[in-house]
ZAMARGU-4260 file (C-alpha; in steps of 0.2 Angstrom, whole numbers, plus 5000, padded with zeros to 4 digits):
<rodrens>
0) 5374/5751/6180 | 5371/5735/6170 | 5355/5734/6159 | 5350/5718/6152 | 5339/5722/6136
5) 5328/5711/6124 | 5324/5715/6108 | 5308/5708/6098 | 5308/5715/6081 | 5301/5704/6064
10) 5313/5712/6053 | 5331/5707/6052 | 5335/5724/6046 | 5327/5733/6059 | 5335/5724/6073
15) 5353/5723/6067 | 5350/5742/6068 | 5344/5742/6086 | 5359/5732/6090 | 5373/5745/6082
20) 5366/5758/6090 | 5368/5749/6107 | 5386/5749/6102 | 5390/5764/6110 | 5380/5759/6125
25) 5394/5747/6134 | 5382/5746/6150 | 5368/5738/6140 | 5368/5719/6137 | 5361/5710/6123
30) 5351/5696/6129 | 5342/5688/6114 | 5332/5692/6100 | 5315/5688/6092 | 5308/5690/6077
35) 5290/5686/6084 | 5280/5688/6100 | 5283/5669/6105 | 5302/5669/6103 | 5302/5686/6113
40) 5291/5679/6127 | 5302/5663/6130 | 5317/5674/6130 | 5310/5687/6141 | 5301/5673/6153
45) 5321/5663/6155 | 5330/5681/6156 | 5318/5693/6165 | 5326/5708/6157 | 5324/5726/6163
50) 5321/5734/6147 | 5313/5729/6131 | 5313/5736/6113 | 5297/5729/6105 | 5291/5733/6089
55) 5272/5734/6088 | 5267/5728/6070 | 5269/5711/6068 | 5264/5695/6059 | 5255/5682/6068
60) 5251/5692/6083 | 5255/5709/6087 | 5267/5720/6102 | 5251/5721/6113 | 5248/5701/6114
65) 5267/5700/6119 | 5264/5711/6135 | 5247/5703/6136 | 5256/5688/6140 | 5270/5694/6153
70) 5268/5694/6172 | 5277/5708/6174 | 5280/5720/6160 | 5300/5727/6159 | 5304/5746/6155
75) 5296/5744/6136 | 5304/5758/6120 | 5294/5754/6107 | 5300/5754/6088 | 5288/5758/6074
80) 5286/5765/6058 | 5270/5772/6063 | 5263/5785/6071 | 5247/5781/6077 | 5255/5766/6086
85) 5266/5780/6095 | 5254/5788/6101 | 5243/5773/6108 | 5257/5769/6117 | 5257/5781/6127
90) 5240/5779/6133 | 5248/5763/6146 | 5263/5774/6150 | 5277/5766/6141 | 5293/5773/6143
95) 5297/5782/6127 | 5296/5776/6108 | 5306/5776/6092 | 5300/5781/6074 | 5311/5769/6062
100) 5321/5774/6052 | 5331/5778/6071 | 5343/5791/6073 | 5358/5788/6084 | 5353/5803/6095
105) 5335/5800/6097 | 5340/5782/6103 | 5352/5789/6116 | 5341/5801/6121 | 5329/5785/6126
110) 5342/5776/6134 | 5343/5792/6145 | 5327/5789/6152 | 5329/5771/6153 | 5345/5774/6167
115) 5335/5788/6176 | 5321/5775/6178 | 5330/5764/6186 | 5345/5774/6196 | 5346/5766/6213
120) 5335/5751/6208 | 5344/5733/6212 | 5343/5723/6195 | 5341/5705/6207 | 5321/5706/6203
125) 5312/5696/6216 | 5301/5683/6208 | 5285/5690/6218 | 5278/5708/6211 | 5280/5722/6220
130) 5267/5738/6222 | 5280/5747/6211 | 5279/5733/6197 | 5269/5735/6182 | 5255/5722/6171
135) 5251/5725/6156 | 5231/5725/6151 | 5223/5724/6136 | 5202/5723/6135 | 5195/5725/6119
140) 5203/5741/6110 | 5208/5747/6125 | 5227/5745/6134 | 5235/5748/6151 | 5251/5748/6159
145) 5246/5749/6178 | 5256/5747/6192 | 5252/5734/6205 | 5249/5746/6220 | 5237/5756/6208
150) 5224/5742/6210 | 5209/5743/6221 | 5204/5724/6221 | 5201/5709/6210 | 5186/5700/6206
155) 5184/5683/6196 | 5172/5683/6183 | 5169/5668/6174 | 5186/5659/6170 | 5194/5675/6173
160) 5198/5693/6181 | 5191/5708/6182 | 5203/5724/6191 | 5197/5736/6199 | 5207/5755/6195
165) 5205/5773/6193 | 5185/5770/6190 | 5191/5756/6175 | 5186/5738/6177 | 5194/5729/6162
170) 5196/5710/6159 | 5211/5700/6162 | 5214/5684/6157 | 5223/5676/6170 | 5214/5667/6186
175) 5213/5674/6201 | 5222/5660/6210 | 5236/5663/6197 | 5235/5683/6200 | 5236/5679/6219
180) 5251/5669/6219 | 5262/5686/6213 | 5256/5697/6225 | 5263/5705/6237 | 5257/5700/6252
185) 5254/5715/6264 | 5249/5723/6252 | 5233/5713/6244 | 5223/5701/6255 | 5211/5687/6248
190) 5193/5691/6257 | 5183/5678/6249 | 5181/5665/6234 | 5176/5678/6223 | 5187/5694/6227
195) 5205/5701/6233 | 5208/5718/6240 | 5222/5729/6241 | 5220/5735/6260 | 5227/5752/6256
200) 5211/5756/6245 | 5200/5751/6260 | 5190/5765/6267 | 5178/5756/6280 | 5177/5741/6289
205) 5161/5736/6299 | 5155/5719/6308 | 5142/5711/6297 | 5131/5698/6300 | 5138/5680/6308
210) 5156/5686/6311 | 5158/5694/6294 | 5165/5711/6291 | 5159/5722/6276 | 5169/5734/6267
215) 5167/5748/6260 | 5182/5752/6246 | 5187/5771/6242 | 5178/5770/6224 | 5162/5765/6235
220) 5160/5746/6230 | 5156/5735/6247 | 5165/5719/6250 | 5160/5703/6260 | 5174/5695/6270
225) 5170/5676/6273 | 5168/5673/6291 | 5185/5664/6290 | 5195/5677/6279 | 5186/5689/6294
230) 5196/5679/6308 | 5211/5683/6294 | 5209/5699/6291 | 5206/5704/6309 | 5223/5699/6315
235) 5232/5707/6299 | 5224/5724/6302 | 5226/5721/6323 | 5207/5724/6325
</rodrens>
């Protein structure tokens, strides 16, 4: 299996490390290298690669604006020197991380998991995001690495996002019109100006007033459908 890979790393010295380890990895292809987070988001945006080694403390702006920034977020290993990144890390489910200085087996070890993640997965990525897919979401000092299914429904607020998971409701700063445009369609369905709804988190539908329906989401929030997102909505569902 073929993995294209990116690295974006501020030091010279760490990433001419990350590259002779991936010597012994013949199935791994080199596709560029950053030294900062807007280097490594043109190179990721022209290559859309499937896994990422990104160093967390950087000048300028850090890791965490890089993914901030992506539509879809690749398998990510991070590299630091310190700990406490590691263990934030985790908190938005990233694959695995590296304590620099890296030790040949511990990077393996992480290119394991990598392969595991994607065994039988193509490597042709649609350009449309699928439920499997994940964004990366970062709202004040708090981050998440969510896959697009995870997501009960959107909300614009103000020049923004708010999503809607797991009893969260962080910010993201993309519009919703923008957000739309990725998403899979049977999955998610715009019911109004304001919101979009992933049906599969839909746990009620009931006529409302002036051929409207209402629903009722499984975290308990009801939603107006627009009498002509109703008309819509009702020959998607076959009501």
């Amino acid at each position: 299996m073929k993995i294209n890979a990116v690295i974006v790393e501020d030091s010279r010295l760490a990433r001419n490390e990350l590259k002779e380890l991936l010597k012994s990895h013949k199935n791994i292809e080199l596709m560029g290298e950053a030294e900062n987070v807007d280097q490594g988001f043109e190179i990721i945006e022209k290559h859309n690669p499937d896994l990422l080694f990104l160093d967390i403390n950087m000048p300028e702006k850090d890791g965490f604006e890089l993914l901030e920034m992506l539509d879809e977020v690749p398998i990510i290993i991070f590299t630091t020197a310190f700990d406490e990144y590691a263990i934030k890390s985790f908190e938005f489910n990233a694959l695995d991380y590296l304590l620099k200085p890296i030790n040949q087996k511990r990077f393996d070890q992480a290119i394991e998991r990598v392969k595991e993640k994607l065994e039988g997965a193509s490597n042709e990525k649609a350009k449309q995001l699928k439920t499997s897919s994940q964004i990366f979401i970062k709202d004040g000092e708090k981050y998440w690495l969510l896959k697009i299914g995870k997501i009960s429904h959107f909300e614009i607020e103000g020049n923004y996002t708010r999503v809607f998971f797991d009893g969260q409701k962080p910010m993201l700063y993309k519009s919703l019109n923008q957000i739309e445009e990725k998403l899979p369609k049977d999955n998610f369905f715009r019911v109004n100006r304001q919101q979009l709804v992933n049906i599969n988190f839909i746990k009620e539908v009931v006529p409302w007033f002036n051929g409207k329906l209402r629903l009722t989401m499984q975290n308990g929030d009801e939603i107006e459908v627009s009498r002509r997102q109703s008309y819509l909505f009702k020959d998607k569902m076959s009501l």
